[in-house]
N, C-alpha and C positions, 0 to 999 in steps of 0.2 A: 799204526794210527788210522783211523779214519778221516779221508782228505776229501775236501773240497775242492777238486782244479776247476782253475779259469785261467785261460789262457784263448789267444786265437790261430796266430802266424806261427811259422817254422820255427822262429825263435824257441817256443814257447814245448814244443814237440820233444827234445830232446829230456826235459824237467819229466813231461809225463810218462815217458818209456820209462825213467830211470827211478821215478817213484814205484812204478807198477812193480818193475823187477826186483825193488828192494822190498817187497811183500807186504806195501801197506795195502790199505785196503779204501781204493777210491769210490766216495761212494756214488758221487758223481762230476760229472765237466760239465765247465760253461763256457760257452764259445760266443763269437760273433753270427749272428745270422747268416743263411748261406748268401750269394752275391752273386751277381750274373757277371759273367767270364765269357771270355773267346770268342769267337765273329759270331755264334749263336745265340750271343748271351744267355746262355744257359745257369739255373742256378749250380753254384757251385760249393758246395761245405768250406770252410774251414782248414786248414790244414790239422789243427789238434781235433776236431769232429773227424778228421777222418783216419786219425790214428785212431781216437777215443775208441769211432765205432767198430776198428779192424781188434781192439781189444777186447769187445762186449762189456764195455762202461757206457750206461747210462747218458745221454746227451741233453743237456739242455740249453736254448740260445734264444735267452727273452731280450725284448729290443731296449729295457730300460730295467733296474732293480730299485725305481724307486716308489712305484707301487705296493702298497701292504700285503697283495697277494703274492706277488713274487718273493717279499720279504720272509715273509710267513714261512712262504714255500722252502727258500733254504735255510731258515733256520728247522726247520722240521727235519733236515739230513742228521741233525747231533752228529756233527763233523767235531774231532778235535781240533783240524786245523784245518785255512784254506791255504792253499798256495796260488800267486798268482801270479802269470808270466807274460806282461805285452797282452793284458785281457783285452783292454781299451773299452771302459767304462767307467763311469767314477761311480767307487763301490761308498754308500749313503752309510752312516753310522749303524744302523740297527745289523745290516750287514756285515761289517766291521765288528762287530761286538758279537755276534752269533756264536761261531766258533769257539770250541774251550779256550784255546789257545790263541784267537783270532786269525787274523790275515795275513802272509806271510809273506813279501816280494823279492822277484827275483828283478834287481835293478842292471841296469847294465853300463854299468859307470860305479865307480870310486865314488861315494857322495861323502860329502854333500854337492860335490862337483859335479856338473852337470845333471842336476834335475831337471827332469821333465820329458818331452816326446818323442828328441832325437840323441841321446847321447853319444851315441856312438858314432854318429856322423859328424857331429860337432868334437868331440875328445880330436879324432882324425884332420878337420879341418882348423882347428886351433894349434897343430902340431905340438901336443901333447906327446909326453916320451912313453908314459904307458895309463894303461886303463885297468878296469876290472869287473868285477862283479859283487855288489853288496846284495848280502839278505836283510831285508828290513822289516819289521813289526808296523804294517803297515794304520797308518792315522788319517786324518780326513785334510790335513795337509799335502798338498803337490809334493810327496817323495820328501816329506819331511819327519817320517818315524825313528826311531832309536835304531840302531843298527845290532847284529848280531855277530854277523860273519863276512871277509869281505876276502875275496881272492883277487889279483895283481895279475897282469902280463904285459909285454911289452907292444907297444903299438908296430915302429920300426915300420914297412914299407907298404903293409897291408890297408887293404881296400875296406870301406864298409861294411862288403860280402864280405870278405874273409873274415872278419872281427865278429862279426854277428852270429858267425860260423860257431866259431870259437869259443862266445862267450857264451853261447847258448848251452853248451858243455860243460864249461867250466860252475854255471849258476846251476846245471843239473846235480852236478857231484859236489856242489857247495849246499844245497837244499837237503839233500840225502844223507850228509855228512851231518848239516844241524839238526833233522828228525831225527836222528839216530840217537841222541842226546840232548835235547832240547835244554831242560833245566841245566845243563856246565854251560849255556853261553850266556854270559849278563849282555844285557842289552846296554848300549854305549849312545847317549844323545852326540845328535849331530854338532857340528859348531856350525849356525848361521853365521859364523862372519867370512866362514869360508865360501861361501855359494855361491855356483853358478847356475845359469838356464838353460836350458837345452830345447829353443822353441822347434816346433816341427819345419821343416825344410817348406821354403815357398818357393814357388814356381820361379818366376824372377831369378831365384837364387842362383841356378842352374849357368842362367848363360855365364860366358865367360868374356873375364873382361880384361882385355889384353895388357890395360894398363898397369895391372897387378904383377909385382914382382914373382919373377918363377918359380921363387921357393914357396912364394903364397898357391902359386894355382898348382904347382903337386898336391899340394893337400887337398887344395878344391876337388881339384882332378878323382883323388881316390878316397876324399870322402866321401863322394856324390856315386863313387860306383859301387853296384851297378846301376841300384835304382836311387836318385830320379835319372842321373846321366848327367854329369858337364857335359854342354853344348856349346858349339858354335856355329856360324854360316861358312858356308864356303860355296863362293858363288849362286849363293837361292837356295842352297841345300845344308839342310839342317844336320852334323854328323857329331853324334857324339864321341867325347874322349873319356875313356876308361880308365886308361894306364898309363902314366910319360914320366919320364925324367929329366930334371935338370942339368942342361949342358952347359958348357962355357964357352959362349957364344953373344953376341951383341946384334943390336940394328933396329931398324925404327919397328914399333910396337904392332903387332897384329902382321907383321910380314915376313913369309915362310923364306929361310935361312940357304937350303939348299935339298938336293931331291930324294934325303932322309925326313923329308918334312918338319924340319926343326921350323920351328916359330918365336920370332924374336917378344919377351916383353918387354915390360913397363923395367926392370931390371934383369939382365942375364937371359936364357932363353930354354923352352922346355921340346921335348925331343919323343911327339907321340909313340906308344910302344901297339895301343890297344884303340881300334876306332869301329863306329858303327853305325851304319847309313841307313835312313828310312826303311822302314821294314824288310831290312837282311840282318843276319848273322854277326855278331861282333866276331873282328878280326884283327889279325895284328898288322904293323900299316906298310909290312912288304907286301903284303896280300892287299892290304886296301888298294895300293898305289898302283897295282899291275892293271884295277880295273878302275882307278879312279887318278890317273897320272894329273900331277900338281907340278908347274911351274912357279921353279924359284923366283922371288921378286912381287910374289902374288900377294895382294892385299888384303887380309881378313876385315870385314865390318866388326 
């Protein structure tokens, strides 16, 4: 087939490796504009720009598709399809309708559950037993087109990163799987009375709030890692937690248990595995503690 990709982040990388190998024929990517990075702020491509261009595909990254020239522009590819993975743009109808076959998404979530901008952090923090990946016929609704094809796994103890990991894989080899025979997948309407949202993660969100039962902040814990980070204070210093588990343990809320740095909450108590201080290195917190020693009894804000 001749593809259309649009995709921008690492997510989205693993989709265009495995279309290219499968021999279709991309006619071109669309990516996010490049973005200043690292104490230079230097512009910096894309992650899929910079497979794209390690491929010699075609690159292009307009800051909006809702201009008639840009419209124009790809619908003059005669793509049979596009596919789209974490583009992060909302593609305008004439867009949508270009394509022989239209617009194709790789979602990352089981929908109709959790549509929208963070599902996989959200599946994670709602402790969800597992997740997946839907291919969708994409429509001018929020992640509300027909479905095609939808692959399963289990959530079980994994982080964000690790799920993002995963599922970026799994939506490659589910994408490649339905080009390969497009026509045998009827497409299946969603049920809205099943729906959930999946709003993008706020800042706010982040800190952690002691008062929450431990089996609540695991999942905060490793929804949020790695990126934005659960946070908290400890003495004026901001350190985030990556990775902990729940122990069986009691005491008043926000106060570290003993000098495994357990920390008592709101119910039960969670037992950091993985922490990470102002610009150093995440580590795991017998290595924290050798350089950052916490006495028992210590009160978290």
């Amino acid at each position: 087939m001749k593809i259309a990709f649009m995709g921008t982040p690492d997510f989205a990388v693993p989709a265009l490796v495995a279309l290219h190998e499968a021999g279709h024929e991309i006619v071109c990517v669309y990516t996010q504009p490049p973005r200043p990075a690292g104490r230079g702020k230097k512009l910096r491509p894309s992650p899929v720009q910079a497979k794209a261009e390690a491929l010699g595909i075609p690159v292009r990254s307009p800051k909006s598709l809702r201009d008639e020239a840009a419209q124009a522009e790809f619908a003059a590819l005669n793509a049979d399809v596009a596919v789209v993975a974490a583009y992060g743009l909302i593609l305008p109808q004439a867009v949508l309708d270009a394509p022989t076959h239209g617009c194709l998404n790789i979602h990352a979530s089981i929908l109709p559950r959790w549509r929208g901008a963070a599902p996989i952090h959200r599946a994670i923090m709602a402790g969800d037993e597992e997740t997946g990946v839907t291919i969708m016929q994409m429509e001018a609704g929020l992640d509300t087109g027909p479905m095609l094809h939808i692959v399963r796994t289990p959530i079980a103890d994994k982080t964000t990163g690790d799920l993002t990991a995963e599922l970026a894989e799994l939506g490659a080899g589910a994408m490649v799987e339905v080009l390969a025979d497009l026509d045998s997948y009827d497409a299946q309407p969603q049920d809205d009375g099943d729906t959930t949202y999946a709003p993008k993660i706020a800042k706010a969100e982040a800190r952690i709030d002691w008062s929450r039962s431990a089996s609540e902040l695991v999942r905060h814990v490793q929804g949020l890692a790695p990126f934005p980070g659960a946070w908290f204070e400890l003495e004026g210093e901001r350190i985030k937690l990556l990775r902990a588990k729940e122990v069986d343990q009691t005491g008043d809320s926000g106060t570290i248990l003993d000098e495994a740095l357990t920390i008592a909450c709101g119910t039960g108590a969670i037992r950091p595995l993985r922490l990470q201080r102002a610009g150093k290195p995440a580590m795991d917190t017998q290595d924290f503690l050798r350089g950052r020693p916490v006495e028992p009894s210590t009160v978290l804000s």
